[in-house]
N, C-alpha and C positions, 0 to 999 in steps of 0.2 A: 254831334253836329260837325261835318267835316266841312264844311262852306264855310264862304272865307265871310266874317260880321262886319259889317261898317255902319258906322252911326251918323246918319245927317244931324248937324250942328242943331237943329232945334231939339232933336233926341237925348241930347247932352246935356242942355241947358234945362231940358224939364228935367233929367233926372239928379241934374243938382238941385233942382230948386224945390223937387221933391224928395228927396234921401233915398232916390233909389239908386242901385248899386249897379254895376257890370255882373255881379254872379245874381242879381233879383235877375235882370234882362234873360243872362243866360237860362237861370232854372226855369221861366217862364218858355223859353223858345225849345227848351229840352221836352218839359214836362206839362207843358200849357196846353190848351185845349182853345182848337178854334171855335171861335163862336160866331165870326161873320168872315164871310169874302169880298173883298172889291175888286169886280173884272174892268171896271172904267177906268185905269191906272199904266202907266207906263210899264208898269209891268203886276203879275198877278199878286194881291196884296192881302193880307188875314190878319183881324184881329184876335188874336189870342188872350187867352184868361188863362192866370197862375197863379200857384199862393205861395208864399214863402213864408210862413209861419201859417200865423191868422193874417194875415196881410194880403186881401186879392190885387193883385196887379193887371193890366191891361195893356199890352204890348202892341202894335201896329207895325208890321215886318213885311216889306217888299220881296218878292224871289225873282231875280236877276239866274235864272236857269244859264242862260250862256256864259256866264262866266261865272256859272257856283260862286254865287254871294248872296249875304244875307241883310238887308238895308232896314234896322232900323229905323221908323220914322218917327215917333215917338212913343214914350209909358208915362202910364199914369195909374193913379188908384181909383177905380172908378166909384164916383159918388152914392148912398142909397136913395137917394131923390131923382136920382135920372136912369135907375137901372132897377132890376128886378129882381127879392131875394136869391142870390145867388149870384148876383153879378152876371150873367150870363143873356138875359134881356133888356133891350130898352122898354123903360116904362113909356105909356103912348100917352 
């Protein structure tokens, strides 16, 4: 990833308050897999799905194209009640 990362403050605060790390985020935004887009956003936005162990992660990353950066907005471990074996679906 050669874009420059920057984390909006609520991206920080979940990943303290969830134990995830700067290398969970990174390996997620290396090796993740989008699973949704948002084009209604300031700029174009994707939620990504990663694992870093057995651990799926769920990352929400901005791309700020004009000036190559990368905005986390926030991660999380997405719940099996609100998503679909595989973390990959919402459940409806």
């Amino acid at each position: 990833m050669s874009a420059k990362l920057t984390y909006w403050v609520h991206a920080v605060e979940r990943m303290f308050e969830r134990d995830i790390s700067e290398d969970d985020v990174r390996t997620v935004l290396l090796d993740g897999e989008e699973i949704e887009a948002y084009r209604n956003t300031p700029y174009p936005s994707r939620l990504l799905l990663g694992w870093c162990g057995t651990r799926a992660i769920h990352v929400v990353v901005d791309e700020n194209r004009q000036d190559d950066e990368c905005i986390v907005v926030t991660t999380y471990e997405p719940q099996p009640d609100l998503w679909e074996f595989g973390f990959k679906r919402r459940k409806r």
